[in-house]
C-alpha positions as CSV (number, residue, x, y, z in Angstrom):
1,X,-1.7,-27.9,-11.8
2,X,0.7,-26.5,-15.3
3,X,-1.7,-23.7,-15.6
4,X,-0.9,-23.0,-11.7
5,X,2.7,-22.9,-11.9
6,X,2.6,-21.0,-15.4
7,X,0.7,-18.7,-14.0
8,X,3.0,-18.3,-10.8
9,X,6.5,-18.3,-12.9
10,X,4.9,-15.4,-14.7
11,X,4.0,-13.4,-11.4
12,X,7.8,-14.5,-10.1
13,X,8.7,-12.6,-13.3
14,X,6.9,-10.0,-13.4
15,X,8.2,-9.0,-9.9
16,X,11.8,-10.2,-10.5
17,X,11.3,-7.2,-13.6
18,X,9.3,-4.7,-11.8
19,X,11.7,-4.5,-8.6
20,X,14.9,-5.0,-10.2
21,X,15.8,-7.6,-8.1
22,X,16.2,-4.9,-5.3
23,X,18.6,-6.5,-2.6
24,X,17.2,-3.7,-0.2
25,X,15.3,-3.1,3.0
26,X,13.1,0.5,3.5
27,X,13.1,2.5,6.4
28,X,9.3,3.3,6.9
29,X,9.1,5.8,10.0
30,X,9.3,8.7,8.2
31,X,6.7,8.3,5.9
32,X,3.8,7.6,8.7
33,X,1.5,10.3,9.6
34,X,2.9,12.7,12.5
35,X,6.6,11.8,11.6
36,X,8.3,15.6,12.2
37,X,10.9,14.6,9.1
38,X,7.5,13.7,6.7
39,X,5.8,17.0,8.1
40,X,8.9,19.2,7.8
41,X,9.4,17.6,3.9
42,X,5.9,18.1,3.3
43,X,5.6,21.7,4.4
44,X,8.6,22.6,2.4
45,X,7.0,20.8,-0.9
46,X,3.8,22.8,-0.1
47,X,5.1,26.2,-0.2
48,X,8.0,26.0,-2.3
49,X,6.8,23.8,-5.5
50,X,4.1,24.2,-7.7
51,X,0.3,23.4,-7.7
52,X,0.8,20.1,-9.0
53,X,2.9,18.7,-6.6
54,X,1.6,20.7,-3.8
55,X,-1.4,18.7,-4.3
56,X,0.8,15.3,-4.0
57,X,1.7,16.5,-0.6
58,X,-1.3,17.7,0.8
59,X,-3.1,16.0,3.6
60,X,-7.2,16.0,3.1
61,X,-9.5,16.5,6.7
62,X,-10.8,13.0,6.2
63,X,-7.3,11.6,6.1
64,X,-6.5,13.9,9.4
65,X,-9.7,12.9,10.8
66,X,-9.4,9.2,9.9
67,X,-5.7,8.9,11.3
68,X,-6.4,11.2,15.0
69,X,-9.5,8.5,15.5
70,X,-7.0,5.4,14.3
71,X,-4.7,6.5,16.6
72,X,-6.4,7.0,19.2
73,X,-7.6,3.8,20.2
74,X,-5.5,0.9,20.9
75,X,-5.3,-1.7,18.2
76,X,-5.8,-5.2,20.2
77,X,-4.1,-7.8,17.8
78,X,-6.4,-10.4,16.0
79,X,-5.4,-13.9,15.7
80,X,-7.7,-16.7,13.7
81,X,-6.5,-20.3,12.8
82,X,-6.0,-20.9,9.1
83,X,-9.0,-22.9,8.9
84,X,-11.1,-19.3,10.5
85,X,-9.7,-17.3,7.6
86,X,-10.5,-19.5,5.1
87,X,-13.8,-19.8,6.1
88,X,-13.9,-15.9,6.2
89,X,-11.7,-15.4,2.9
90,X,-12.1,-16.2,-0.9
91,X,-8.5,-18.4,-1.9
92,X,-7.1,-15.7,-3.7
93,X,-7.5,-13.4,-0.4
94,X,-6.3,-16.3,2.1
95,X,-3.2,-16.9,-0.9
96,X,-2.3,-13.6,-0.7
97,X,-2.8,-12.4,3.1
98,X,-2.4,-15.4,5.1
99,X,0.4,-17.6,2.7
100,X,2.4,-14.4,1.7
101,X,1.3,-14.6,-1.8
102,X,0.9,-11.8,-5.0
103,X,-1.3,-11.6,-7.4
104,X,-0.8,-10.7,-10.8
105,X,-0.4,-7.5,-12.1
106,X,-2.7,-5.4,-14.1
107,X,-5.1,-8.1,-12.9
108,X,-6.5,-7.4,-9.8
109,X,-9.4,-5.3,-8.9
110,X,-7.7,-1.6,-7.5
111,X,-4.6,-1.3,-9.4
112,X,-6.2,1.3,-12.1
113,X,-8.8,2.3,-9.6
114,X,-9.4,6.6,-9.2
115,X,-12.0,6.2,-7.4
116,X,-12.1,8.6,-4.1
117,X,-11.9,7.0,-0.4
118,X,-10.4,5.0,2.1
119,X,-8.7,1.1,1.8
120,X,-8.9,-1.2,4.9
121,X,-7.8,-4.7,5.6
122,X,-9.8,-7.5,4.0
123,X,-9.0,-9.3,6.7
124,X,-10.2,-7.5,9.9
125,X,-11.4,-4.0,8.3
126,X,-8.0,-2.0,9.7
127,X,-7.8,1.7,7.6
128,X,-5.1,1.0,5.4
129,X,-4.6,4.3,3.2
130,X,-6.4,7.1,1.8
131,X,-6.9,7.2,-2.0
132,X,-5.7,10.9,-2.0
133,X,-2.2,9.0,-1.7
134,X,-2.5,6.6,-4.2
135,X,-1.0,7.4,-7.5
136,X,-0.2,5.6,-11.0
137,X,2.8,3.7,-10.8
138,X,3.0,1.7,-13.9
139,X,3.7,-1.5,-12.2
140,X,0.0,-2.8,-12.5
141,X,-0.9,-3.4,-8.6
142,X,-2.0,-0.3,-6.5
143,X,0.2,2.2,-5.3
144,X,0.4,4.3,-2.6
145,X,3.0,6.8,-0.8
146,X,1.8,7.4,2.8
147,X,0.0,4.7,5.1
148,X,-3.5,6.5,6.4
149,X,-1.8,6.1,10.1
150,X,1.1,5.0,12.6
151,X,-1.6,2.2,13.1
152,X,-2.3,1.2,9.8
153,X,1.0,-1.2,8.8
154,X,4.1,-2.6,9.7
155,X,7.2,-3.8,8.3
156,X,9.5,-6.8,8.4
157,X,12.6,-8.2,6.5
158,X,11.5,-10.6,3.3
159,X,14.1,-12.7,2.0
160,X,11.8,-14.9,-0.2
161,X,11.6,-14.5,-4.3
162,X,15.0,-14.7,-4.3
163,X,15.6,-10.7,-3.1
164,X,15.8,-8.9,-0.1
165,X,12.3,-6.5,0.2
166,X,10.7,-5.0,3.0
167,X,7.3,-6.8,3.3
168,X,4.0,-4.1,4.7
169,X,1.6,-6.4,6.8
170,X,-1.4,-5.0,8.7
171,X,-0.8,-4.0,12.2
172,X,-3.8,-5.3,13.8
173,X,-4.0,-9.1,12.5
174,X,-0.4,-9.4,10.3
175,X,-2.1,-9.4,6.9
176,X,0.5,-9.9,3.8
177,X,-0.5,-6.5,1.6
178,X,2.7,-6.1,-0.4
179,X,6.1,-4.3,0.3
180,X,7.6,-1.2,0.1
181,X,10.2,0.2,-2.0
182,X,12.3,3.7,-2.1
183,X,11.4,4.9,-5.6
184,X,7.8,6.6,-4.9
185,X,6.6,10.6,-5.5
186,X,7.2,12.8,-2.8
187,X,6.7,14.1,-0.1
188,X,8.1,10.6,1.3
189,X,9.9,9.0,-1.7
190,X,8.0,5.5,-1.2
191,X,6.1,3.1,-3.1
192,X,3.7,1.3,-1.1
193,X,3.0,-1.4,-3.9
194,X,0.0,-3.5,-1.9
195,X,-2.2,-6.4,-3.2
196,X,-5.9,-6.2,-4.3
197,X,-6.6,-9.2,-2.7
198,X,-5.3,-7.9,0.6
199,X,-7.3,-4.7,0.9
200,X,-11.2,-3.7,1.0
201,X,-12.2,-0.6,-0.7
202,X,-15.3,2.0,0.8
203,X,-15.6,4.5,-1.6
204,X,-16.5,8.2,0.1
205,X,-19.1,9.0,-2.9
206,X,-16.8,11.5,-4.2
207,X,-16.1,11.1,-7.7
208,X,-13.1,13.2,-7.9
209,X,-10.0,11.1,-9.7
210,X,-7.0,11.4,-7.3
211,X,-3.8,13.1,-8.3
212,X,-1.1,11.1,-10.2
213,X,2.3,12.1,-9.7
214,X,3.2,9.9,-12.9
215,X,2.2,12.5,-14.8
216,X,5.2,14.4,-13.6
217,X,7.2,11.7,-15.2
218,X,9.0,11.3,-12.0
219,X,8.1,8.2,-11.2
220,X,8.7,4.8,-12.7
C-alpha cells in the first residue's frame, strides 16, 4: 500500500513539473481534421517552410482515408458497467481509462515508440491518431498533434491534480487518454499527451520512423 502511494506522489509530480501547473483549458476545434483554420495553417506551412516541417504538416492517404471512413459512419456510444470493463481490461487499463488515472512516464509501452501506424481505443477499438502525427516531446508519455478524425476524441474541463487541464476522452465509449495542452509543433500548436494504457497500437508494417519536430528544438 506505501509502494502504491510512492509510486502515485511521484506520477503527481512528475505532472505537477511537466505541465507547469497550467491553470488552462484548450480549444481543440481547430486542430481536428477538416477544420478550414487547421487546413488554411497547414497549407501555408506546406508551401512556405522548409522540408522538414513541411513534413510535420503533411497529411498521409491512410490518414485521409482512415478519417473520410471514421467520419462517415455514425459513432453509436458504448456504455459497460465497471464490473464489464474490468472483466475486459488489465488494472492498469481500467486505472487509467475508466478511474481517470496516469501512468508514469517514460514507463509505459508507446511513449518512445516510431513505429508506423494507427492508435485506437483499448477500450472499444475507436481510431485514435495516426503515428505520422506523433512526435518526441520529452515528457515521457506519447505525443501527438492532430486527432486521426472529428470522431476520434473529445474534450472536457479537469479540475482534479490540483490544476485546471483539458482532459481528451474517446468519443465513442468516454475513455480517459490524457489531456491536451497549447505548446505542441505545428501546424496546430497542440500536444495531445495520451496514456499507454488507454490506447491499442496496429502497426501498418511500415518501418519508416515518423518525423519529430523536437528536433527542430521547437518543442519542449
Amino acid at each position: 500500500m506505501k509502494l502504491i502511494v510512492y509510486l502515485n506522489g511521484l506520477t503527481l509530480i512528475a505532472i505537477v513539473l511537466i505541465c507547469g501547473c497550467q491553470n488552462q483549458t484548450v480549444d481543440i476545434s481547430k486542430s481536428l481534421p477538416g477544420s478550414n483554420e487547421t487546413s488554411s495553417d497547414q497549407s501555408a506551412t506546406n508551401s512556405g517552410s522548409d522540408t522538414d516541417t513541411a513534413t510535420i504538416g503533411e497529411t498521409s492517404d491512410d490518414t485521409a482515408n482512415a478519417t473520410d471512413n471514421t467520419e462517415d459512419a455514425t459513432l453509436e456510444k458504448i456504455v459497460k458497467s465497471d464490473e464489464e470493463w474490468k472483466e475486459q481490461l488489465t488494472e492498469e487499463q481500467f486505472y487509467v481509462t475508466r478511474q481517470h488515472g496516469t501512468e508514469r512516464p517514460f514507463r509505459n509501452e508507446y511513449w518512445d515508440n516510431k513505429a508506423d501506424g494507427v492508435y485506437h481505443c483499448v477500450c472499444c477499438g475507436n481510431p485514435l491518431f495516426d503515428a505520422k502525427t506523433k512526435y518526441k516531446s520529452g515528457t515521457g508519455w506519447p505525443s501527438f498533434y492532430q486527432p486521426i478524425s472529428k470522431t476520434a476524441v473529445e474534450a472536457s474541463e479537469d479540475r482534479s491534480w490540483i490544476m485546471v487541464r483539458t482532459e481528451i476522452h474517446c468519443l465513442q465509449c468516454d475513455a480517459h487518454l490524457g489531456h491536451v495542452f497549447d505548446d505542441g509543433p505545428e501546424p496546430t500548436g497542440l500536444r495531445y499527451c495520451m496514456n499507454s494504457a488507454a490506447m491499442k497500437f496496429e502497426s501498418s508494417g511500415d518501418s519508416s520512423t515518423p518525423m519529430e519536430p523536437s528536433e527542430q528544438d521547437d518543442v519542449k
